[in-house]
N, C-alpha and C positions, 0 to 999 in steps of 0.2 A: 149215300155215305152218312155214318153217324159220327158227329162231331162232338165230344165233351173236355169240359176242360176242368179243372184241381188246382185250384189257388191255395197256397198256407201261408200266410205272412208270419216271420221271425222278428225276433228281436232287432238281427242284423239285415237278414236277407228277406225276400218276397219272392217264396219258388212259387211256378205254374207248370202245369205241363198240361198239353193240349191232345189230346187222344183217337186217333181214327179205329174204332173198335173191328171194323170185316178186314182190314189190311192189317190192324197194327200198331200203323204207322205213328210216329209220336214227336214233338215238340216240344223242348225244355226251353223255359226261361228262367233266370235267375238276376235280380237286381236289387239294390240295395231297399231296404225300407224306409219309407220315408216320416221318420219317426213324428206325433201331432198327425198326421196325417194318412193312417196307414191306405184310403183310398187312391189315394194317386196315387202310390204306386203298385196295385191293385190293378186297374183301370190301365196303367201301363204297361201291365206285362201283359195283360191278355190282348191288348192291342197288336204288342210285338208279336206277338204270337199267334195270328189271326195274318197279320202278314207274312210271317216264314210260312204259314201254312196254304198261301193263297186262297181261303176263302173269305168270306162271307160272313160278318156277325149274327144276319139271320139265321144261318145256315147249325147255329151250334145248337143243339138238343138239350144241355144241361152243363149244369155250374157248382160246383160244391165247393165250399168254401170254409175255411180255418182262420179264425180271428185272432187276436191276444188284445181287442175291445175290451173285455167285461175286464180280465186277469188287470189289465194296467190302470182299469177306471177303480180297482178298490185298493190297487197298490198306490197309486196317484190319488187318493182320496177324490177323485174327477166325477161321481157319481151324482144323481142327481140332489138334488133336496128334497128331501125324505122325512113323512110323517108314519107313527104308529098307534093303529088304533087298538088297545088293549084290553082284556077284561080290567074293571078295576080292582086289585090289590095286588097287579104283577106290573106296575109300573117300571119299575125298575130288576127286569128280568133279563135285560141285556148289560146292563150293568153289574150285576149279581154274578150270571152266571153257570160255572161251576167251581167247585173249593179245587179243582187238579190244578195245579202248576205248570207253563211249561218248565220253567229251569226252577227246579226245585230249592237249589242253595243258592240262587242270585238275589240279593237283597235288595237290587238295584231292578229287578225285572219290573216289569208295570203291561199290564192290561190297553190292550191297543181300545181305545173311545172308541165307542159305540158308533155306528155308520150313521145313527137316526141320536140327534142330542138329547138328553130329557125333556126338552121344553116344549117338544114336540110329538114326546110320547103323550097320548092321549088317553085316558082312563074312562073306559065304558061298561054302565050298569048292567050285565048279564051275566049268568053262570048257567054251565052246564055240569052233569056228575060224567063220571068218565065212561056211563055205559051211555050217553049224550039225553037223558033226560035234563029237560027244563028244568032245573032249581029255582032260575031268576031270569022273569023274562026280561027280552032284548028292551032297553027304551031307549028309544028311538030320539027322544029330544037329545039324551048326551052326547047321540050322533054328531044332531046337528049344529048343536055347538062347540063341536068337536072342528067339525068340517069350517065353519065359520071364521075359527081360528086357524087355522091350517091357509086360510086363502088372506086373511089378514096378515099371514106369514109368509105369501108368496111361497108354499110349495105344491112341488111339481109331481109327485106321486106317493102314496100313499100304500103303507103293507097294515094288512088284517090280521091278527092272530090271535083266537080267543081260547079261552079254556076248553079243551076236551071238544075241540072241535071238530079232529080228525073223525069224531064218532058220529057228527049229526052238524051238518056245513051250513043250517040254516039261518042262526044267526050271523053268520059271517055275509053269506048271502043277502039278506035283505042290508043289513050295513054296507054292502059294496051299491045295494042298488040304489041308496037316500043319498050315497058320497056320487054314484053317476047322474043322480037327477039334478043335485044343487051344481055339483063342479062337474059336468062333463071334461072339464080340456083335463082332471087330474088323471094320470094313470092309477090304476087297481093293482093290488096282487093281493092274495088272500091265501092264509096257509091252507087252508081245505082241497084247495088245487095244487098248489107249489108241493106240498109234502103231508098227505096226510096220515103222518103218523104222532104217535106219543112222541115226549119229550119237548118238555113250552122251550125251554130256551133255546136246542137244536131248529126246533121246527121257526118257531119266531126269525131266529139269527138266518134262515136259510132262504125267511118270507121276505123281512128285511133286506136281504142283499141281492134278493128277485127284484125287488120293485126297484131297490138304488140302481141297478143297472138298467132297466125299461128304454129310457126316456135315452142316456147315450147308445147304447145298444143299437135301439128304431133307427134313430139318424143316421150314424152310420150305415148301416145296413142300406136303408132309403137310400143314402147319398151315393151307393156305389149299383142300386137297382137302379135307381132315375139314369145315372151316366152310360150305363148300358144300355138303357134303353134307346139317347139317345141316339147312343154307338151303332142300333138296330140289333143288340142283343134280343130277341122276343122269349128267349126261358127267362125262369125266377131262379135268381140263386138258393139253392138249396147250405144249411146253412150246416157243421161239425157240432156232433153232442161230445161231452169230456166220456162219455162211455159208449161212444164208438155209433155209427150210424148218424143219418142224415135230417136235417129236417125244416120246414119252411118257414121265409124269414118272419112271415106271421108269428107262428110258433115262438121262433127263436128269439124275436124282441117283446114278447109277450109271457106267458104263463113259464116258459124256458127258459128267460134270462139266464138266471143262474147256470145253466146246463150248459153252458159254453164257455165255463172258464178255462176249461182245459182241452178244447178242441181241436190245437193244432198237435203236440203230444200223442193224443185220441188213435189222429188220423195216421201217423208216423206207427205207431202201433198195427194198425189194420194192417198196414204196408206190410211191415216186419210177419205180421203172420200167414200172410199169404205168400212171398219168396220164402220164408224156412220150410214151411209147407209144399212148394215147388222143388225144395232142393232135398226134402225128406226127413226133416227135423222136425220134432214135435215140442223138444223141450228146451225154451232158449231164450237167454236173459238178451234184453235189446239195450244198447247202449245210442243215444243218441243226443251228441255234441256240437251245437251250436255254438254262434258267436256270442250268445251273451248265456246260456243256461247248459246243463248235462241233465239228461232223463234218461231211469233205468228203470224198464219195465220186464216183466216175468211172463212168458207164455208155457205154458203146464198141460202136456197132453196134447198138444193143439189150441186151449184156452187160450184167452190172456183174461188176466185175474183181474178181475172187477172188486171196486168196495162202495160202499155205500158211506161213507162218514169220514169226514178230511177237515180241512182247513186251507183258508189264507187268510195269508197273515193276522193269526192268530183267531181270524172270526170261524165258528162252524161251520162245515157245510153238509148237506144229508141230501146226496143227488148222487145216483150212478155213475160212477166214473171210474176210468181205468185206474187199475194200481201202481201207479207212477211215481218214483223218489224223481224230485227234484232238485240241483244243487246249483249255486253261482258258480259254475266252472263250466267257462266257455270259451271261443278264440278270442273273446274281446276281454276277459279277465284279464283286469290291471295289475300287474306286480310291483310290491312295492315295499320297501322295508325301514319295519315300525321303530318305534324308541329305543326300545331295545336290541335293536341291530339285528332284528328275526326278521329272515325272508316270506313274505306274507303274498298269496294270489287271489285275487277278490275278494268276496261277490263281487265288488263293483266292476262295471262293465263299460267299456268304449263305447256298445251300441254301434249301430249303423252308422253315426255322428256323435264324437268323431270319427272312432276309428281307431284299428291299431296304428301305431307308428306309420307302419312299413306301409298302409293304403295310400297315403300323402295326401290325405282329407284332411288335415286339420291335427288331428292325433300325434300327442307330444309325450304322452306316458308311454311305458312298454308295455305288451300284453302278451298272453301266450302264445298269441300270433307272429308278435315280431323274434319271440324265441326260437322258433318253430324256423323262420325265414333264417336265424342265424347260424341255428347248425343243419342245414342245407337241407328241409324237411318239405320247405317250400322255393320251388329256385327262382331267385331273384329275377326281374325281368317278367317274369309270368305274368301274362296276363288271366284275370277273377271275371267273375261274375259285376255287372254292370259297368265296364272300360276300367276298372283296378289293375295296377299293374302293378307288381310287387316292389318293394323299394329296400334292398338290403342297408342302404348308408343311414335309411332315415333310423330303419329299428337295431341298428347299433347303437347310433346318439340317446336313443332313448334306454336302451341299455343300459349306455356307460355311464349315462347320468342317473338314472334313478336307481339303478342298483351294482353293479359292476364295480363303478368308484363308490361309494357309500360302504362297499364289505371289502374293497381293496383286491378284488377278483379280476380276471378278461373276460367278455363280455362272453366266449364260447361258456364258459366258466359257472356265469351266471345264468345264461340260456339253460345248461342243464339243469339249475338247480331248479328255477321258472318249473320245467315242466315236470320234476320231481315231486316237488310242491302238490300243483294241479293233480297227476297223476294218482298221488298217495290219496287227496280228496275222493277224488271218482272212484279208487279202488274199495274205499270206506261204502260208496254209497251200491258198488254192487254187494257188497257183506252184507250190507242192511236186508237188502232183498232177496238173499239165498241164507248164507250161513246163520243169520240173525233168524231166522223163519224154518230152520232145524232142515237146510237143503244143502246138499253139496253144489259145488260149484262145477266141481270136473265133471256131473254129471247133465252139464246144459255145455250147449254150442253159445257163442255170441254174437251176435248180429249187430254191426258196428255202421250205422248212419248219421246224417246231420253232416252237414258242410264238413266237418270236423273230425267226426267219429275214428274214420279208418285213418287218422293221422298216429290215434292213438291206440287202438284198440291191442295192435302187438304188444305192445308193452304193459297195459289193462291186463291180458289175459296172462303172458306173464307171470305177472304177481299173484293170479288166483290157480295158477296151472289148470287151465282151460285147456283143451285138446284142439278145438276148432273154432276158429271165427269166420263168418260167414259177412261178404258184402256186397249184398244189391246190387244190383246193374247202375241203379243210380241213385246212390244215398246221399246225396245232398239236395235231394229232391225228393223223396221218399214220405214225408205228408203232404205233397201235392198230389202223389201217384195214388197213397191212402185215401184219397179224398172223391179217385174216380172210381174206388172199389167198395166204397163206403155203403150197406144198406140205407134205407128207414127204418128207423125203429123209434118205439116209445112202451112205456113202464106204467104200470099201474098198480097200487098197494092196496090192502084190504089188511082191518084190523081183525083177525079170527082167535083170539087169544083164549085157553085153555090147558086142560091135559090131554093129551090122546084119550087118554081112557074114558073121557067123555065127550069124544067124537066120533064119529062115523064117516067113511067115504063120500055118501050123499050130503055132508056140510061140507065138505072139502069141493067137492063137484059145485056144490051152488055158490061157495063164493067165488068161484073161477068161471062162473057163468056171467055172476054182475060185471067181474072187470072185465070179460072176453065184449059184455056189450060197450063198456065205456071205448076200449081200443078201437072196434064196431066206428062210434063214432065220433076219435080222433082220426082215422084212415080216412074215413070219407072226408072229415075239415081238409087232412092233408092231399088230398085227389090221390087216395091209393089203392091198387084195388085188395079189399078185405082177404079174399080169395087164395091169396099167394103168400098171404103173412104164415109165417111161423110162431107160434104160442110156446113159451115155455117156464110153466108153473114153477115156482120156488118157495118149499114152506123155512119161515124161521125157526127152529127149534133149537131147544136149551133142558136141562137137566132142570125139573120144579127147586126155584129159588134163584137162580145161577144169573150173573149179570150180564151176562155176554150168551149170543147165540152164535148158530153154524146154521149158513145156507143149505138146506137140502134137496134137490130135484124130486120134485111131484110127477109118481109115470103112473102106465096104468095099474099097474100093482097094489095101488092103495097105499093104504093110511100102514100097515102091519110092516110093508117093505120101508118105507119111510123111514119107519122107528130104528128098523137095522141097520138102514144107511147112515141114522145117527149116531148110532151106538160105533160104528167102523170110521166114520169121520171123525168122532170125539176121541178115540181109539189114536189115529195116525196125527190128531193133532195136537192132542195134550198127552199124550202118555199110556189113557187108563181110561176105562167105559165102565161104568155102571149100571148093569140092565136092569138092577132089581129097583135102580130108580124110577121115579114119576117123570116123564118128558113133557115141556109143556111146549104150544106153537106159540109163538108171538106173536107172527105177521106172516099173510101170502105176497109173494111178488107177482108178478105176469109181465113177463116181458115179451114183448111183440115187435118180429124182425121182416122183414121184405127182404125179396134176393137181392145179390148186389146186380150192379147194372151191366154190368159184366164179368164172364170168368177170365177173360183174357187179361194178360198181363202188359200193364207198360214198361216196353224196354228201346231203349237209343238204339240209332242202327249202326249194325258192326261192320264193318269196311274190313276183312281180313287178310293180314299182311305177310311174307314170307319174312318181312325184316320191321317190325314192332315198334324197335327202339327208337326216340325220336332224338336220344342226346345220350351224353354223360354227363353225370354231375356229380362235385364232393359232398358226402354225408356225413355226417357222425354219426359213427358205426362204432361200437368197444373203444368207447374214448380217442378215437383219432378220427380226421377228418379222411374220407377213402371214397376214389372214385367208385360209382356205381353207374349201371346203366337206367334212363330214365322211358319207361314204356307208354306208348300213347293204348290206354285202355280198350280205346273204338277200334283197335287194329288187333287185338286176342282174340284168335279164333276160339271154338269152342274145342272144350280138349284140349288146351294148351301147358304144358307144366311148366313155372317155373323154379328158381331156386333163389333166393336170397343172398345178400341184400340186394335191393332194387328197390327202385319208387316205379308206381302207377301213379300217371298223369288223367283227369277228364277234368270235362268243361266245370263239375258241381264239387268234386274232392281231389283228394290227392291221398294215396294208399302208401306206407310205410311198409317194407317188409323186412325183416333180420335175417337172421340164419334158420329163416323158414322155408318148407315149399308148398305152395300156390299149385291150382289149379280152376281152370273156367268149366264149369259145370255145365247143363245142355239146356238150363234158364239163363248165363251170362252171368251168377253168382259166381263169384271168386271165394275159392275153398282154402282157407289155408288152414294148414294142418302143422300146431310149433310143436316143439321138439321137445321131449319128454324125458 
């Protein structure tokens, strides 16, 4: 038997599920996170899990696993202490910048400080020109008292990033190797490896936020390999990139730092396009609502859209990652209202601790959660994930006091506006992602995961008259399930820059030959065999002068097909193509994927019932409170139709339905199909 297991740790929760891939067979756990410490409760689910399963820690073959490590250490300033070694006359290149705004007319906006302080930015005597000829060679003395003062300053790791380095790594290179000889215990990162491409202050801010992560990053990682191991775990956990795919904790606390900020997301992604994919959808916005965040992601074709260039909180970033909006609107958004007597729902969040109201952990605000418990969305008494048992009296008090009395409402009153509130947010943040990007909406299905999701997604679609929503077998576990379907992969860029018209196919073929050897020998670092990997070439290209490019796929048809494909992408994405222009490439990508580790899908086992229902419950349904029936999900056979309203009960969500009808698909996706 092969055994694999899919950790994601949330904000609020810490799903796992445990995988027997020739049966099937599957185990979910779900438990609160234990916020400071996301290992223990890491380590505890896979425990619990390991016993419903009756085996063996030895006995598991693989581990993949989704952090929000790196995401919290740069939200939480928690990173390590960070030095920058710099060409001299870009000392202050993190500080600088770029002249774009985020909020244009805020007079009051200010620039989030630098991860690395000035005092620390170091200036070193070398230049290169940007085809990487030596201007000014490297001296080596400013290194080293460079590095002198850095240990005089007690820090802990150190980012490289020199001029025009992406073109010729050498100086970088031997400066990592004068900082390894004098300070071994510092960690390295050097942009020539993290990103090598143009743009000093992208590539810098991305080397910078590589190395601040390293140093927390390792430790955790170590601390939750070491405890496994004592457990008699013998695999390595395999660690979520933010652009999907797998890869080792080496890796991931190393040259990849940065590539895991957005890993748990990633993985919930994967998920999502493998059941729309089983249930025959190729084109479909993912919505996925957690207790503290909502992520909306876009699958196109079967895709899901990948970008190259983001941000947190407010620093660059220039790493592969999936194209994900993220909002503060989760079940742990606090509602609360402001001076001026306007109903207001986060960002801020309960978290795992304390909690909505209604958990009875602690939690004395209200959140969408305890609204959600007041008009009968979630029925009181219910027992959650980690022994939660719902508490209707607590998330009335918290209600009536923080917003109910304060606007002179009942607390049903306010419950709705709570989640009108939230709703109208998240509806804003799928607009972003279809209608904002020139897409119709009615022309994607939705795919409604995270603890949360299907609580709302009816009334989501709703608003954008969506036709179909689609919900997993088990979407409040759905980046843990992502995470056993997750390949390896890894990325490698080359600078090719010109016009077509002074290229040839055999430039195009040779520099996909250098990065096909560098992937060569990342696979073998990562124990992978070369063999099986998938290569798939991406030229950048843009109209000669133009500031922005469009990814284009390298096949065999050459450099001539290329240009068409640009001229028909430029075509559908701006308006209007110009063939009689000059095209120029910017950049090759090569991205290199391994199969996933299995085709099979994790799904709960269904127990099917002649009689479903496990209760009745009052709902707020069209303004009145109206019994419905409440269905246990594990007892819908396949084929099942129902009609609305009704609530679906499981162990990880809880399904909303109106005056829709549902049906169980021949994967355990629930179809529901509203009304037009």
């Amino acid at each position: 038997m092969v055994y694999r297991i899919g950790c994601d740790v949330g904000g609020t929760f810490t799903d796992l599920c445990l995988f027997e891939e020739e049966t099937g067979k599957t185990f979910f756990v779900k438990t609160p996170t234990t916020t400071g410490h996301q290992a223990t409760a890491v380590v505890h689910a896979a425990r619990t899990a390991l016993g419903m399963a009756g085996i063996a820690a030895n006995e598991l073959s693989g581990f993949a696993h989704g952090t929000t490590v790196a995401t919290n250490a740069i939200l939480e300033r928690r990173g390590a202490r960070t030095a920058l070694l710099i060409t001299r006359g870009f000392r202050d290149v993190l500080a600088i910048g770029r002249q774009t705004r985020a909020h244009l007319y805020d007079q009051y906006a200010r620039k989030p400080e630098p991860l690395v302080p000035r005092e620390f930015v170091y200036e070193i005597r070398e230049r290169l020109a940007p085809d990487g000829t030596v201007t000014e060679a490297l001296d080596e003395e400013t290194v080293r008292d460079a590095i002198s003062a850095m240990l005089t300053a007690g820090i802990e790791t150190v980012a490289i990033s020199f001029l025009h380095s992406y073109a010729n790594p050498a100086h970088e290179r031997r400066a990592a190797e004068i900082v390894h000889a004098m300070a071994p215990e510092l960690k390295i990162s050097i942009s020539s490896d993290v990103l090598a491409e143009p743009g000093e202050f992208e590539r810098t801010s991305t080397t910078v936020m590589n190395a601040y992560l390293m140093p927390p990053l390792k430790d955790y990682l170590e601390r939750i390999a070491n405890t496994l191991v004592s457990d008699g775990v013998t695999v390595e956990p395999a660690i979520m990139q933010s652009g999907g795919g797998v890869m080792p904790i080496e890796t991931a606390s190393g040259v990849k730092a940065v590539h895991t900020c957005l890993s748990g997301p990633a993985a919930g992604m994967i998920g999502a396009r493998r059941f729309a994919e089983a249930a025959g959808y190729k084109n479909v916005v993912t919505i996925d609502m957690g207790g503290t965040s909502f992520d909306v992601g876009l699958i196109e074709d079967g895709q899901i859209l990948t970008r190259y260039e983001s941000e947190i909180e407010g620093f660059p970033l220039r790493v592969p990652m999936f194209d994900i909006i993220t909002l503060g609107a989760g079940g742990g958004s606090i509602a609360h209202v402001d001076a001026g007597g306007l109903l207001k729902v986060g960002p801020e969040s309960a978290g795992a601790r304390p909690g909505p109201a209604a958990y009875g952990k602690g939690g004395e605000r209200p959140t969408v959660t305890d609204a959600n418990v007041l008009l009968g969305r979630l029925r009181p008494g219910r027992e959650i994930g980690g022994g939660i048992v719902i508490d209707r009296e607590r998330a009335a008090r918290a209600v009536e006091t923080h917003v109910a009395g304060p606007l002179g409402i009942s607390v049903e009153e306010a419950a709705v506006g709570i989640l009108q509130v939230v709703n109208a947010a998240m509806v804003r943040g799928m607009r972003r992602i279809t209608v904002e990007r020139g897409l119709e909406p009615r022309d994607f299905a939705v795919m409604a995961f995270g603890g949360a999701g299907p609580l709302h997604a009816v009334d989501l679609c709703a608003e954008l008259d969506v036709e179909t929503v689609i919900v997993p077998p088990s979407p409040g576990l759905l980046c843990g399930i992502g995470l056993l379907l997750a390949p390896w992969k890894h990325d490698e860029t080359s600078m090719i820059s010109g016009l077509t018209d002074g290229m040839s196919n055999s430039d195009i073929r040779t520099a996909i030959e250098i990065l096909v050897s560098k992937i060569i020998d990342q696979a073998n670092r990562d124990r992978i065999d070369f063999k099986s990997v998938t290569l798939s070439p991406v030229l950048e290209m843009r109209y000669r002068g133009q500031g922005h490019q469009l990814p284009i796929h390298w096949t065999a048809d050459g450099l001539d097909a290329a240009v068409e494909a640009f001229h028909q992408a430029h075509q559908r994405s701006f308006g209007y193509a110009r063939r009689g222009e000059s095209i120029e490439i910017s950049m090759l990508r090569l991205s290199a994927s391994a199969p996933p580790p299995s085709d099979r899908l994790p799904v709960p086992t269904i127990t099917a019932s002649d009689d479903p229902v496990i209760a009745r419950s009052p709902l707020w349904f069209e303004g009145a409170m109206v019994e419905v029936p409440v269905y246990d999900r594990a007892k819908l056979a396949i084929g099942t139709e129902l009609q609305g309203p009704l609530i679906i009960e499981q162990h990880d969500t809880t399904l909303i339905v109106g005056a829709q009808t549902l049906v169980v698909d021949s994967h355990g996706n629930l179809i529901i199909r509203m009304q037009k």
